[in-house]
Residue, then its C-alpha position, 0 to 999 in steps of 0.5 A: x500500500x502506497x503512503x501517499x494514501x492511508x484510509x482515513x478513520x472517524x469515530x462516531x459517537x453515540x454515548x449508550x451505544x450503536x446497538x439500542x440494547x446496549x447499555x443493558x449490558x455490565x460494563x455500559x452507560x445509560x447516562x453516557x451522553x452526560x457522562x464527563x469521563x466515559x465521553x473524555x475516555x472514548x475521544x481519548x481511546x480513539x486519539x490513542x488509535x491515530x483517528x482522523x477524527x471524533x464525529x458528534x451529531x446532534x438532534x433537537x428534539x427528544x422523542x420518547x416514542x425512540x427509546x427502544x429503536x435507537x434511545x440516542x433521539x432521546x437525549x442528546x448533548x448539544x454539539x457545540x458544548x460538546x465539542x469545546x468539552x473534547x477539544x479541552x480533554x485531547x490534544x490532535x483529533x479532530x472534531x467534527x461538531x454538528x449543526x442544523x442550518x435550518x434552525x440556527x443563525x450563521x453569524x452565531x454558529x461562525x462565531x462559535x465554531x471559529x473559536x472552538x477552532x482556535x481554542x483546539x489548535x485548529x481541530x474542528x469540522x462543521x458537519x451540516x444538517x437541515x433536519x428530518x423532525x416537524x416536532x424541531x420546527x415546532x421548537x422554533x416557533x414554526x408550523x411546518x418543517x420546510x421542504x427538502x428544497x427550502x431546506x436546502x437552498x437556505x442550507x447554501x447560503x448559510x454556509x456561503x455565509x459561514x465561509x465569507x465570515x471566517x475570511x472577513x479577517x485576513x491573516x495578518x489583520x492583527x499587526x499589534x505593533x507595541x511601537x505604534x499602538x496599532x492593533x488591526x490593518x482595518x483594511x484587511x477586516x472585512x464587511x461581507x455585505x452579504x445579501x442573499x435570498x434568506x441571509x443579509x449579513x454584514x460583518x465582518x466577524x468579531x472572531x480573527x480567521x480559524x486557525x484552519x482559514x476555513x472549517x472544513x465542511x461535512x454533510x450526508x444524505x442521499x437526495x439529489x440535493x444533498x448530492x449537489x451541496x456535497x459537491x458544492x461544498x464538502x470536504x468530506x462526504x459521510x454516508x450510508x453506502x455500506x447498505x448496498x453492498x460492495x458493488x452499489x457502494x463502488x457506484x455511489x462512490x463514482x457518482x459523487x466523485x464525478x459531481x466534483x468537476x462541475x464546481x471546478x475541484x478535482x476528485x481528491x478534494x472531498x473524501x468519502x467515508x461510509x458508517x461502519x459497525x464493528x464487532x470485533x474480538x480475538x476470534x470470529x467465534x467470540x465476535x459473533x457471540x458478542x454479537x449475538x448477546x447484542x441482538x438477543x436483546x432488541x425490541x424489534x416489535x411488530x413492525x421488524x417481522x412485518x419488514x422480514x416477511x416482505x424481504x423474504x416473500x413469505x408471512x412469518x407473522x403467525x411464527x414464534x421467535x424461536x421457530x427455525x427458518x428453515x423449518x418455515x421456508x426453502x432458504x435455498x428457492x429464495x430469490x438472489x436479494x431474500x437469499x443474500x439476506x439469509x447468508x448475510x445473517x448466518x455469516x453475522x451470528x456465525x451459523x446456518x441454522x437461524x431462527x426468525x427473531x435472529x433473521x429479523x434483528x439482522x435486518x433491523x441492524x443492517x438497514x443503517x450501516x453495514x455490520x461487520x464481525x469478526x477477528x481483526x484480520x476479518x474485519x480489516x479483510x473487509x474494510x482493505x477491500x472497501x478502501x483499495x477497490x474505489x467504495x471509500x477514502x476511509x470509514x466512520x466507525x459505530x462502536x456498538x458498545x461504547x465504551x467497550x468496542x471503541x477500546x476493542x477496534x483501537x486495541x485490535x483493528x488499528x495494529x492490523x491496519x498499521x501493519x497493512x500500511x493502511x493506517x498511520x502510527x502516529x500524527x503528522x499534523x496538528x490540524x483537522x485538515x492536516x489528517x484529511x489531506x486537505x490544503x488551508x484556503x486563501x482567504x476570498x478577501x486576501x485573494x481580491x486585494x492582491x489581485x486589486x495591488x499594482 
């Protein structure tokens, strides 16, 4: 493997665990959205582990109706708050904070982020959200959640903005001449005049330029739109492509790279990064149990059988739980897609003979991010294959237990991959874009007074 490209590796945070049951198991947190240690120790593990960065989402509403899907919508920390809180507690990880256009000012959110930034060392991205919830519109004094083409219209101009604020103090605005007295070049402090269809902002910012020029820009989603502002403005693009399998993620990956040259930047200029779960323990045997314990204990409800019956083509409604599948239906007769379903199971619990409330868990699971379990060897099989075959520039990695697989994968997984060459063994750079591979931008206003200098 070439140095000149190392797989790039987040991890994201979800403080009860990806896995919904997780923190019925000894050993996790129920309170771990709030808990100072357990979140100071799982930014510091994946530091030890060289990651690129630590990803904090965010939601702005709690939903009680989540809590056996996924209890993370319950309770969620603020992003900004958290963020400045890791910041403090580590010293070369990035953090990638989230922010929801839909439901925040850009002169505020640049404000905070650019102190963050500086107060960090330059260790922060801005993942961007445009929300899901009409329960958050109902927060912010609003009716109706926009449309998907509002949303995102208004999500360009504010990061059109974010980025114009972050420029408005040139690099060198801050002379601080003790001779003169001279605090600022007020000529290299800039008013924006902004003045959009949504925004109109003057500035300039009261915060001098991030010690990165520009946050680097992250969003997700699969709509047209959110392919478009991706390519638009995105350093990095984090989504769901792990579900379809290598060959759709490889078609995936295509399309948004070839969206880059309309906006006149080249391919390498925004990576791609699928979620990934990973369960992974000194062998496969042991990991496909851990695996199972996992799954034994979600709450599937009706709902997940109704899903499994349309996958499979047959009613299951009126078997129990433990019924075998193959006792059921003809697994081998099934058509390529409800049989790739089967194996894809067998393979995760590491046996044939299936029942149907195991089938359905998997399919439950695996409808978010691919699942991957198995020995380190197994699981960086996996990922290598990803990486050197053009489905991903790098990974977000979903602990199903927090903290418990966050310590596995940095203790197991990352001395497979550095001993592949597909993993650094240490920093070399001290900012966010350092370990993306990312260049620092000129600042839009330096460039326009050069080019207005004689």
């Amino acid at each position: 493997m070439s140095d000149h490209r190392r797989m790039h590796l987040g991890l994201t945070i979800w403080p009860t665990g990806f896995h919904p049951a997780a923190w019925r198991l000894p050993g996790s947190f129920s309170d771990g959205n709030f808990n100072p240690v357990m979140l100071r120790h799982a930014a510091q593990t994946a530091e030890r582990g060289v990651f690129d960065f630590f990803f904090i989402g965010d939601r702005l509403v709690g939903l009680t109706d989540s809590q056996f899907a996924n209890p993370n919508e319950v309770l969620r920390p603020e992003a900004l708050t958290f963020a400045s809180h890791i910041a403090a507690v580590t010293e070369r990880i990035g953090l990638i904070t989230t922010v929801n256009t839909t439901y925040s000012d850009p002169y505020n959110v640049a404000r905070a982020t650019a102190t963050i930034d500086h107060l960090s060392g330059g260790r922060v991205g801005l993942n961007i959200v445009t929300g899901k919830n009409v329960e958050a519109a109902r927060n912010f004094g609003r009716d109706q959640h926009w449309d998907n083409d509002r949303r995102y219209d208004w999500a360009a101009e504010y990061i059109e903005v974010l980025q114009l604020l972050w420029d408005s103090w040139e690099d060198d605005a801050r002379v601080a001449d003790a001779s003169t007295g001279r605090f600022v070049d007020p000529d290299r402090v800039h008013q924006i005049g902004y003045r959009g269809e949504f925004f109109t902002v003057d500035g300039p910012l009261n915060i001098e330029r991030p010690v990165q020029g520009r946050l680097p820009i992250i969003n997700a989603g699969a709509s047209e739109r959110s392919r478009e502002l991706g390519a638009k403005f995105s350093d990095l693009r984090f989504t769901n492509s792990s579900t379809l399998g290598l060959a759709g993620a490889r078609t995936y990956y295509a399309d948004l790279k070839s969206r880059l040259a309309a906006y006149g930047r080249a391919p390498d200029e925004q990576l791609i990064i699928p979620g990934v779960a990973v369960y992974v323990e000194e062998t496969d045997q042991e990991a496909q149990e851990q695996y199972s314990t996992l799954q034994e204990l979600l709450v599937t409800g009706p709902g997940g059988r109704a899903r499994l019956s349309e996958a499979l083509g047959a009613d299951l409604s009126g078997h129990a739980d433990e019924a075998r599948l193959t006792d059921i239906i003809d697994v081998a007769a099934l058509p390529a897609s409800a049989g790739d379903l089967v194996a894809s199971a067998a393979s995760l619990y590491g046996t044939d003979d299936l029942t149907v409330a195991q089938v359905t868990a998997a399919l439950v699971r695996g409808a978010m991010f691919k699942e991957v379990v198995g020995s380190p060897a197994r699981v960086a099989d996996i990922l290598e294959e990803w990486f050197s075959t053009g489905a991903a520039d790098g990974f977000m990695i979903f602990p199903p237990r927090v903290p418990y697989h966050i310590e596995r994968f940095v203790d197991l997984v990352v001395p497979e991959l550095q001993r592949r060459g597909l993993h650094r063994r240490e920093y070399t750079g001290t900012t966010l874009r350092d370990h993306l591979g990312l260049p620092r931008p000129a600042s839009t206003f330096a460039r326009a007074t050069a080019e207005a200098t004689p």
